[in-house]
C-alpha positions as CSV (number, residue, x, y, z in Angstrom):
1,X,-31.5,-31.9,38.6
2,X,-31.1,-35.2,36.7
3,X,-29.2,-35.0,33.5
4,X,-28.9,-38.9,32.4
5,X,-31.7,-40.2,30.3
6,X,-34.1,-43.3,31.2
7,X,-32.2,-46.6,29.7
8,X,-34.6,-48.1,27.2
9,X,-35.4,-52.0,26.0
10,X,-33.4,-52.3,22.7
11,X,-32.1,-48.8,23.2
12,X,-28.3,-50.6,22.8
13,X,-26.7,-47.9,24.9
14,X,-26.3,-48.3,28.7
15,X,-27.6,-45.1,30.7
16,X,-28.2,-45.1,34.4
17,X,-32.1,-44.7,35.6
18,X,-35.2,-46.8,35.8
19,X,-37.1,-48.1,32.7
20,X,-40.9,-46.8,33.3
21,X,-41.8,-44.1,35.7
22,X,-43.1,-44.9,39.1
23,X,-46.4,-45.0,37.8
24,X,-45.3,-46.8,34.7
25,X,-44.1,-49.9,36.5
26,X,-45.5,-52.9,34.1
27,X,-48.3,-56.0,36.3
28,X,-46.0,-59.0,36.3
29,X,-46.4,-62.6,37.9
30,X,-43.6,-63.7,40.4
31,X,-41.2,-65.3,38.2
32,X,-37.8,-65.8,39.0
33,X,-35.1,-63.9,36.7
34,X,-33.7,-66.3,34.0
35,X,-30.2,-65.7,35.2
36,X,-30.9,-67.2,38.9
37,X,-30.7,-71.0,39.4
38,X,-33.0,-73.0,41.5
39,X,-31.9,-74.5,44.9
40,X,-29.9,-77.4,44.6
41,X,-32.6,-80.4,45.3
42,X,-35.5,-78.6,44.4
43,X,-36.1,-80.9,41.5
44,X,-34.9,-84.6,42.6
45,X,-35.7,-85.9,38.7
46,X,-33.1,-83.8,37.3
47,X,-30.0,-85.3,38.9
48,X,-27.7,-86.7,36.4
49,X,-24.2,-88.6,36.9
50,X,-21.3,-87.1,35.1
51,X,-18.8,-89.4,33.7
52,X,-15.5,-87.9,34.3
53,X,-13.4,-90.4,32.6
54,X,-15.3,-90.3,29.3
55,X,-15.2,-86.1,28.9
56,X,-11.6,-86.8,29.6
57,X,-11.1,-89.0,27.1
58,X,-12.7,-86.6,25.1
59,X,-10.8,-83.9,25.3
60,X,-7.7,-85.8,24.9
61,X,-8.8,-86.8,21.7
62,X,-9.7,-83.4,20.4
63,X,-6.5,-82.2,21.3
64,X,-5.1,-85.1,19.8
65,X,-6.7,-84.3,16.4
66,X,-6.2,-80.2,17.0
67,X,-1.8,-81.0,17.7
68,X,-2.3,-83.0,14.7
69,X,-3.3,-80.7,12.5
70,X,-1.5,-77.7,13.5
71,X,1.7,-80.1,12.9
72,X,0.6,-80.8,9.6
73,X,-0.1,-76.9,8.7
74,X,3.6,-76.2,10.4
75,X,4.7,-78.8,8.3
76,X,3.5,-77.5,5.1
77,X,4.2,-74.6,5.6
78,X,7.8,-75.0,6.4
79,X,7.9,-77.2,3.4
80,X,6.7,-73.9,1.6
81,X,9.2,-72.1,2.2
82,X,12.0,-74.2,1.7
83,X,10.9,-74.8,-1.3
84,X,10.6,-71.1,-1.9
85,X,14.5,-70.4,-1.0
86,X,15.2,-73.4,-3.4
87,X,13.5,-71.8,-6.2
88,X,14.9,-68.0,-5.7
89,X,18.3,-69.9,-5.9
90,X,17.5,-71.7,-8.9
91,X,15.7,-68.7,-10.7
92,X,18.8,-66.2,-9.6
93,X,21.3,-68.7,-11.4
94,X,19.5,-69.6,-14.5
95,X,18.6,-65.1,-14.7
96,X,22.8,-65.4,-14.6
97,X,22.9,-66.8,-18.0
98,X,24.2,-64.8,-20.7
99,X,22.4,-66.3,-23.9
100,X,20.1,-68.5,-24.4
101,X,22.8,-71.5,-25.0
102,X,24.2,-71.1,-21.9
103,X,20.6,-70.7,-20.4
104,X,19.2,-73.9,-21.6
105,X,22.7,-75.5,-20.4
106,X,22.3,-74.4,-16.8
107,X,18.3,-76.1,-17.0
108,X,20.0,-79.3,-18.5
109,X,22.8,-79.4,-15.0
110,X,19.9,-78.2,-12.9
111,X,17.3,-81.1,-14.2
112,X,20.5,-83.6,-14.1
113,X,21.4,-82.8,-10.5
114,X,17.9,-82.9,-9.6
115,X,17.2,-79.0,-8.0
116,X,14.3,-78.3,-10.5
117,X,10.8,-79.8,-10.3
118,X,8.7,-77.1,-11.9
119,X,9.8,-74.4,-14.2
């Protein structure tokens, strides 16, 4: 007793068992599957030279340009967030003020020593 079903063309689900029926069995030319290469030499037009040095060269300038840019993203980003910590500090001491005198004093020293760009 066989309780798998048939596995069908577009079915998208993998089941063991033929396709058609023994009597089903489509009339098809001798072709070779797609997935099988032909003998090596079978066709002597096809023969190409591969140049080693220039896909090497290549490469190295891909990864060139990839380190590149993943330094410059590690570099903004570490820029980021020292200039995040430099802004908490700044915000937590001028949110220590106790009126707005002393408030705008502690922008003036923070503009004068240089700590604030944007606020």
């Amino acid at each position: 007793m066989r309780l798998t079903a048939p596995m069908y063309e577009g079915d998208s689900m993998i089941r063991s068992g033929p396709a058609f029926g023994a009597d089903e069995v489509p009339a098809t030319a001798e072709t070779p599957a797609k997935g099988v290469p032909e003998p090596i030499g079978a066709n002597a037009d096809d023969v190409f030279e591969v140049n080693v040095v220039e896909i090497e060269g290549r490469a190295r300038a891909m990864r060139a340009a990839y380190l590149g840019a993943m330094m410059g993203r590690f570099g903004d980003r570490f820029e980021a967030w020292l200039e995040k910590g430099r802004r908490t500090r700044d915000e937590a001491y001028l949110a220590r003020a106790a009126n707005l005198s002393d408030l705008e004093e502690r922008m003036r020293k923070l503009e004068r020593d240089g700590y604030v760009a944007h606020l």
